[in-house]
Each structure stands twice: as structure tokens, then as C-alpha cells.
KOLNUBA-236325 format. One record per residue (C-alpha): x, y, z. Coordinates in nm, 3 decimals. Each point is the difference from the previous one (the first is absolute). Example, Ala and Ser with C-alpha at 12.3 -4.5 7.8 and 13.67 -1.06 7.14 Angstrom:
<sites>
{{1.230,-0.450,0.780}}
{{0.137,0.344,-0.066}}
</sites>
This chain:
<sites>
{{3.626,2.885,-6.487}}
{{-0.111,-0.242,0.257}}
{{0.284,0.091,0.314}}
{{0.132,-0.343,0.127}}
{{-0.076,-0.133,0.319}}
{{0.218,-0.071,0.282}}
{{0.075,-0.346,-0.104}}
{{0.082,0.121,-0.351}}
{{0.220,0.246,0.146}}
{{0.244,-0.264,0.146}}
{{0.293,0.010,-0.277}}
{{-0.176,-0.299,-0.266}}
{{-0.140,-0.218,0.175}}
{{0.279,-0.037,0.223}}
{{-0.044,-0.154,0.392}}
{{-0.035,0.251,0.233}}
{{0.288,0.021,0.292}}
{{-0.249,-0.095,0.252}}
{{-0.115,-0.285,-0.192}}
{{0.320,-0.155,-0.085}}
{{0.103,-0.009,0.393}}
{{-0.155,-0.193,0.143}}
{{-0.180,0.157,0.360}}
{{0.131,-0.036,0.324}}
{{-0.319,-0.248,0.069}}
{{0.096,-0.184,-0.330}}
{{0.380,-0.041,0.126}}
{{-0.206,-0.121,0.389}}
{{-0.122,-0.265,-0.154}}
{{0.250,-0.128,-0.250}}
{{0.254,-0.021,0.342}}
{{-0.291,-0.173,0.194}}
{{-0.090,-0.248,-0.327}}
{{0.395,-0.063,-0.051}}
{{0.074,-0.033,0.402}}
{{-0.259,-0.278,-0.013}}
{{0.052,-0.181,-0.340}}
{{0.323,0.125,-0.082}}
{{0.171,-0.368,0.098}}
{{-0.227,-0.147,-0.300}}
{{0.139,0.235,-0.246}}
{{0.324,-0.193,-0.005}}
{{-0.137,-0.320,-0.015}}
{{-0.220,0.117,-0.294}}
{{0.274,0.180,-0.186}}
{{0.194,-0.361,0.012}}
{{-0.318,-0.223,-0.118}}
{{-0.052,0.255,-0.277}}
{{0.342,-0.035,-0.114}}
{{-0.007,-0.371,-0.023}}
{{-0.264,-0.049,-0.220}}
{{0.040,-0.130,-0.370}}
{{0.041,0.235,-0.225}}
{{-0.224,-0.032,-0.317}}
{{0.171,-0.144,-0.283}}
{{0.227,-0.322,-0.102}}
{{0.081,-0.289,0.249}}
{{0.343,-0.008,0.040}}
{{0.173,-0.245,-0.242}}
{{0.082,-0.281,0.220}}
{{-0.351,-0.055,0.129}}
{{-0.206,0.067,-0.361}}
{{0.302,-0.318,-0.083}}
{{-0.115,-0.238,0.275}}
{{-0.362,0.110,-0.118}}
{{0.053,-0.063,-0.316}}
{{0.174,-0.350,0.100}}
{{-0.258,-0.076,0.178}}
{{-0.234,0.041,-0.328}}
{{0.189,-0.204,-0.230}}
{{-0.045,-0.279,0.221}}
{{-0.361,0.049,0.068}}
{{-0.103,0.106,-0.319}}
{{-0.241,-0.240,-0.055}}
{{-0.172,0.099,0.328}}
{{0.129,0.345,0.072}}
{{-0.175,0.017,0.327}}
{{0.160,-0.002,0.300}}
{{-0.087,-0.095,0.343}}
{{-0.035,0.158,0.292}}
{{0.315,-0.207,0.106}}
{{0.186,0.110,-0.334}}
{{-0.047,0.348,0.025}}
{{0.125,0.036,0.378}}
{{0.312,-0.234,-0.156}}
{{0.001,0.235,-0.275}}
{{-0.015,0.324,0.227}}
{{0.248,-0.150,0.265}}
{{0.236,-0.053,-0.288}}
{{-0.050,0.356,-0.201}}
{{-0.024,0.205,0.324}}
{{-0.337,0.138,-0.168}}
{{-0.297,0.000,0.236}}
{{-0.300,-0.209,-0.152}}
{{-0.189,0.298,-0.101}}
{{0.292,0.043,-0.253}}
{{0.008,-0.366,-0.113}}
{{-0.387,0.011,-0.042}}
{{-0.009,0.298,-0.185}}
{{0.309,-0.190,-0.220}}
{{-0.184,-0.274,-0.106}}
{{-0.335,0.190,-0.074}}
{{0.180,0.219,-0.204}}
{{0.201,-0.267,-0.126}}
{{-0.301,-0.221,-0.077}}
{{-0.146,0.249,-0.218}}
{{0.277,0.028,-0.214}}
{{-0.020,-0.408,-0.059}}
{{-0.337,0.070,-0.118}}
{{0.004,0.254,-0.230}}
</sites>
């Protein structure tokens, strides 16, 4: 038998203590990195909770969408104008109204 070698030795595959903890230089420079950016952290933790979550529109804006469509449905294109109407009265940003009608669009044609 082959006898294992001292990274085989560490139980499985398993981190060693050392590696796990981080160093004292490691810890340095995570204090130094947070004493300087650590203000931004909170700001990004709140911008990352406010985005959209993928999936469904709520109801009340895919109804003022779909409004909007039935009276338009001969030319189902909106404005520039129409969608910041459209967006001011959903509370969607235009990304989300874009992305409604292309979507929505396809659908018509298929």
C-alpha cells in the first residue's frame, strides 16, 4: 500500500484548523478593508434588498397594464410618455414596464 500523504492524512478531506481561521494578517486586513468601506456595507445591504424580486408583477399594476392594452390594442406600443405614465401609476420602474410589454408582445404574436 501506497502510505497517504500529509494532506490525505487530514480526517477526509476535511479543512485544516489553520486553514479555516483565518491568520492574524487575514483578520489585519479585513479590520483595515471594513474601517474604510464598512459605511458602504449598509447602504449596499439596503439597495440589495430593494430590488424586484423575479417573478409576477403585483396584481394591481399587471391590471393597469393590461388596461392600458385593451385600449391600445390596435397599436400596443407605448410611448416614451406612456410608459413613465404607466410606471408613475404602477410604482414599477421602466425597466419593469419594458420588459412587460416585450414579454407581453410576444404572447400577442404567437
Amino acid at each position: 500500500e501506497v502510505a497517504p500523504s500529509s494532506d490525505e492524512e487530514l480526517s477526509g478531506g476535511e479543512l485544516d484548523v489553520h486553514e479555516a481561521q483565518p491568520s492574524g494578517e487575514d483578520r489585519e486586513l479585513k479590520d483595515k478593508l471594513f474601517r474604510r468601506f464598512g459605511g458602504h456595507i449598509g447602504t449596499l445591504k439596503l439597495e440589495f434588498s430593494k430590488k424586484k424580486k423575479k417573478g409576477k408583477l403585483p396584481k394591481e399594476a399587471r391590471q393597469t397594464l393590461l388596461g392600458w392594452w385593451d385600449v391600445h390594442y390596435k397599436w400596443p406600443y407605448p410611448t416614451e410618455s406612456d410608459k413613465i405614465a404607466l410606471a408613475a401609476s404602477t410604482g414599477l420602474d421602466q425597466k419593469q414596464i419594458n420588459n412587460w410589454f416585450i414579454n407581453q408582445l410576444q404572447h400577442w404574436w404567437l
